[in-house]
N, C-alpha and C positions, 0 to 999 in steps of 0.2 A: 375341525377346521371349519370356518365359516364358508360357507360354499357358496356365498355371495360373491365372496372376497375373493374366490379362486380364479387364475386366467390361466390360460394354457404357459409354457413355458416355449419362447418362440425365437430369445435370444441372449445374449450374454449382459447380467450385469455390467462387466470389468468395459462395454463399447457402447452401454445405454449410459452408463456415470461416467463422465469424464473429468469436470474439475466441481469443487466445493468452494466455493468463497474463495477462487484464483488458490486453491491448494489440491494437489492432487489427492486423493484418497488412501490410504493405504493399501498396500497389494493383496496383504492377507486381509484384510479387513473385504476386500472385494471376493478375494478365493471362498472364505468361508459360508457367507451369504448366498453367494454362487451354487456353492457347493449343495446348503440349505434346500435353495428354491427349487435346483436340480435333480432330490429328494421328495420337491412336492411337500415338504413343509411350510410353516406359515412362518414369517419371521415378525419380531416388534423391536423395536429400538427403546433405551432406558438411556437415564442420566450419567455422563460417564462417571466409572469406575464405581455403580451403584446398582441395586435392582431395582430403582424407584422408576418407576415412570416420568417421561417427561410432561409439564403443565399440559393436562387440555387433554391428554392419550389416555386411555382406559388398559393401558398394558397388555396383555396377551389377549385382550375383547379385540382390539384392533391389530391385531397380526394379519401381516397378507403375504401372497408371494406372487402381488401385481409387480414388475419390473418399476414402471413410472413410478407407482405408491410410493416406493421402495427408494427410488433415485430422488421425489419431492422429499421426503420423508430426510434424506440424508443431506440435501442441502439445507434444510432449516437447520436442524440439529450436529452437524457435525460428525469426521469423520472419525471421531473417541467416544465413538456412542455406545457402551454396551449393548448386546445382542440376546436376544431372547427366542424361545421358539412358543406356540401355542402346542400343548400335546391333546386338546381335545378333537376328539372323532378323529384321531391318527391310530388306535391301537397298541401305542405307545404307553409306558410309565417310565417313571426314575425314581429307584433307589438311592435315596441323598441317604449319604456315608459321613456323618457329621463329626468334627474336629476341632472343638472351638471350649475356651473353656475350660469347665470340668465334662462337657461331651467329651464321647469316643467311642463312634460309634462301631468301629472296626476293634476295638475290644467287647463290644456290646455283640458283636457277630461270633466271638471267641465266646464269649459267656456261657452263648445260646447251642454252641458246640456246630457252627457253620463256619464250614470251608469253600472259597470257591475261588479260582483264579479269574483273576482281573484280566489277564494278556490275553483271552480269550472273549471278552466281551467288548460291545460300544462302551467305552466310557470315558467321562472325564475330572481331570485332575481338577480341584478348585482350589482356589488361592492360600486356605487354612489348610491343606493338604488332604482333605478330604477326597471324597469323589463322588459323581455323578453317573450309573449304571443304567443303562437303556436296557431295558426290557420288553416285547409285545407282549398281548396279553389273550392266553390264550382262549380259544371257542370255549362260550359257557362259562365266562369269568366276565361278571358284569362289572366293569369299573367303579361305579358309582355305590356298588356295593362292599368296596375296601374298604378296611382299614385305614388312617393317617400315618398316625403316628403308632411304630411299629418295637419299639424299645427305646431307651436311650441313647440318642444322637444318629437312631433309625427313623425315615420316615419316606414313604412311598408317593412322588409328587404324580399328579393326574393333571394338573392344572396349565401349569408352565413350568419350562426350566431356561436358567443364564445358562449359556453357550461361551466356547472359545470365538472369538480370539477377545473376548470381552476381558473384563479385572476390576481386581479391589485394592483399596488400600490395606496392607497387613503390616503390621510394626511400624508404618510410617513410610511403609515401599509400594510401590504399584506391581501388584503380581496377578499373573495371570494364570485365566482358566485354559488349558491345554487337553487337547484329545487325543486318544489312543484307540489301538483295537480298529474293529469292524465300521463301519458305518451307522449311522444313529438307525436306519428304516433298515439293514439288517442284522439288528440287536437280534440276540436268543429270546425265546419265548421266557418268560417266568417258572421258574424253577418250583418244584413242589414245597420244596420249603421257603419260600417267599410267599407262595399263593398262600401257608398256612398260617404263617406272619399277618398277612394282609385280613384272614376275614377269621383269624381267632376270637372268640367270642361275640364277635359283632357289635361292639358297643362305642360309645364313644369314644376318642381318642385317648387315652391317658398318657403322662400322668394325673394326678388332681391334687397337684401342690397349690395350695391356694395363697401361701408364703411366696411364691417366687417371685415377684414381681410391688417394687414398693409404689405410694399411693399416685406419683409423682408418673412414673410411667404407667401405669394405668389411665390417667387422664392424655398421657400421650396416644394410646391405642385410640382414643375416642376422635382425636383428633386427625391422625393417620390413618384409624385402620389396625387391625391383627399382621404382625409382621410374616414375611415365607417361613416357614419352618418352626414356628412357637404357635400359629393360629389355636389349636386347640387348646393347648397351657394357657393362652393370655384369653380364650374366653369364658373357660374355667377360673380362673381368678378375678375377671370384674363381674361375671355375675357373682360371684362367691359375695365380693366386695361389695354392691351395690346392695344385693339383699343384707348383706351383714348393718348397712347405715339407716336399712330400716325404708329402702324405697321401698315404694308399691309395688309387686313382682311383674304385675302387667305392665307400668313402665321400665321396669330393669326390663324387661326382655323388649321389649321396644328400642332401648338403646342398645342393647349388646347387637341386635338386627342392625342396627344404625350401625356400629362398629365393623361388625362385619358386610356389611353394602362397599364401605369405605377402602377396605381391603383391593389390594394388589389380585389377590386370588379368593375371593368369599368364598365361605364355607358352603354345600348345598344344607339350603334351611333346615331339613330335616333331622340335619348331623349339629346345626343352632340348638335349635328344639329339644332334643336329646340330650343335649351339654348342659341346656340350663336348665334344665329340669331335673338332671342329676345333683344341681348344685344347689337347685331348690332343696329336692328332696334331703340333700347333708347338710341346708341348715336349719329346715325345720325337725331336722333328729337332736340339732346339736340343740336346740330351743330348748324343747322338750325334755332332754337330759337337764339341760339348766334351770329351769321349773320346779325339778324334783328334788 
């Protein structure tokens, strides 16, 4: 949490917000945020029924849970504003349970021979029917030290995560994110086999399909950003890409930096550094194989 950004909590959103462009706000839309602030969470507002930021916001960089910020914030923007929270320096992770696709990641839990009941945790439902699992994290488990991406259609977010009463488009329907369970600030601690998930051999995220992605959306990532949930897949494939067309490796890795600045959630450099130098390192093997 930005502790700049922090004020004390001293009254009710639902009697600091009263109208929005002569429309009243929604009820939930005020309970939730409410709910939020009164957790001592940061909250940021997105484009509705998107996780993009709105023009001019840095996303979960500017989360606050100043009241005013909170009420200016929602007259410009609108009371359909998807909701977001910041989980840095809260003690906080989420397990995103991805369902999208050929993801699955609640088969991908089954694979790995993990069981654990949902009706017992903070979590929430997401519009693919995935879910979003609140975890703290406990003493002696340095966050920055995790793991991402935890298997197929697992991946352990640190950064930010979409909240209810937010949504997406799905099939062409507006469906919403929905919560169950406990409260997000008294989620269970991380479970031992999640902690083993998260820091198994310490390396970059995988997978290293460097096929996933055709040449058309990789120039979209440069343009955007690394998307929530693919960030290490898609920087794994334009450095693969960009050494493959024969740039300079100093400016490939200057761009992919560029890529990921642009990002919703950037990656910490180090976890850059480490990606693209893996990618280096597989294509000057594949070079070398081809030489001979």
């Amino acid at each position: 949490m930005n502790k700049t950004q922090k004020k004390p909590f001293n009254g009710s959103l639902a009697t600091e917000v009263k109208e929005t462009q002569n429309k009243f706000i929604n009820s939930n839309y005020i309970t939730k945020i409410n709910e939020l602030i009164g957790q001592d969470l940061s909250v940021y507002l997105m484009q509705p029924k998107t996780s993009i930021p709105f023009k001019g916001s840095r996303g979960h960089l500017d989360a606050t849970n100043d009241i005013n910020e909170l009420k200016r914030l929602i007259e410009v923007h609108g009371n359909d504003s998807n909701v977001g929270i910041s989980l840095v320096d809260t003690g906080l992770v989420v397990l995103d349970i991805d369902r999208h696709g050929s993801k699955n990641g609640f088969q991908s839990l089954l694979d790995l021979g993990i069981k654990f009941d949902l009706d017992k945790e903070s979590v929430e439902i997401t519009p693919n029917a995935g879910a979003h699992v609140f975890f703290k994290v406990p003493d002696g488990v340095d966050v920055d030290d995790l793991n991402h991406v935890l298997a197929d259609g697992l991946e352990l977010l640190t950064n930010h995560v979409t909240v209810s009463p937010s949504s997406k488009i799905v099939d062409g329907k507006e469906t919403l994110y929905r919560h169950y369970g406990i409260k997000i600030t008294e989620a269970n601690t991380m479970p031992k086999w999640l902690i083993d998930l998260a820091t198994k051999d310490k390396k970059p995220n995988k997978p290293m399909n460097r096929a996933m992605y055709s040449v058309s959306q990789r120039w979209e990532m440069v343009l955007n950003g690394f998307a929530e949930g693919e960030r290490n897949n898609q920087a794994v494939s334009v450095s693969g890409y960009l050494l493959r067309i024969n740039v300079d490796p100093n400016i490939a890795f200057d761009i992919v930096k560029l890529i990921n600045s642009r990002s919703v959630a950037p990656l910490p450099d180090r976890e850059i550094y480490a990606t693209f130098k893996s990618a280096y390192e597989r294509e000057k093997q594949r070079r070398e194989k081809g030489s001979k």
